[in-house]
N, C-alpha and C positions, 0 to 999 in steps of 0.2 A: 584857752589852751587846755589838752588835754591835762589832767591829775597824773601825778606820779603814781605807778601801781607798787604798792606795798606787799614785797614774797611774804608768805607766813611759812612758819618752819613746819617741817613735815612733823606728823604727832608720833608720840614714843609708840605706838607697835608697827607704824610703817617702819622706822627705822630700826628696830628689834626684828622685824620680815627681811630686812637689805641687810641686814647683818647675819640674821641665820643663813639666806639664799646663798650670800656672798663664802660664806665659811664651808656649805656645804660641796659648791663647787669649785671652791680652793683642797680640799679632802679628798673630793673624785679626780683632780688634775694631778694633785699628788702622787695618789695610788698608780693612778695612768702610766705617769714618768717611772714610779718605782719599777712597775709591772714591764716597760719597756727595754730600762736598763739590765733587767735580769736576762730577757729576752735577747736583747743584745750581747752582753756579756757571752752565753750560751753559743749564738752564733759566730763571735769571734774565737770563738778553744776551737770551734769545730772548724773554720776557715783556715785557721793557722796549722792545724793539724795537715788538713788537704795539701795547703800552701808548701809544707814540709816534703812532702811524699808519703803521707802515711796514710791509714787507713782509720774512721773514728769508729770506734767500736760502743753503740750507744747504750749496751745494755751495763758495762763497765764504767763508761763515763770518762776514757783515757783515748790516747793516740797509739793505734800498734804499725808499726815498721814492718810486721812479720806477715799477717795472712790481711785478706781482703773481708770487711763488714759490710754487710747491706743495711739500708736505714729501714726499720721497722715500719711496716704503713700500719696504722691507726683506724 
């Protein structure tokens, strides 16, 4: 019959490698989510505003009721 095959444990810098790879791309997912939420947040004031009837004046960073903003192109 075949032998049992015996795993050997992976040696300490592969698993110090799975551990930095692992931490570096839990840090880039993180920032991602951070950097998404803002992003989001951002386009909800400004929806809500529209949603309202107003008008989002970008360079103030509010809702005005009174005159009409154009969004700034970039």
């Amino acid at each position: 019959m075949l032998s049992k095959y015996k795993k050997q444990a992976a040696p300490p810098w592969q698993r110090k490698l799975v551990l930095l790879l692992g931490s570096l791309c839990a840090a880039t997912f993180l920032l991602f989510v951070v950097w998404a939420v803002i992003l989001f947040i951002d386009w909800a004031r400004v929806d809500d505003c529209l949603d309202k009837g107003g008008s989002y004046d970008y360079e103030l960073g509010v809702c005005d009721f009174e005159a009409n903003h154009v969004m700034p192109i970039e």
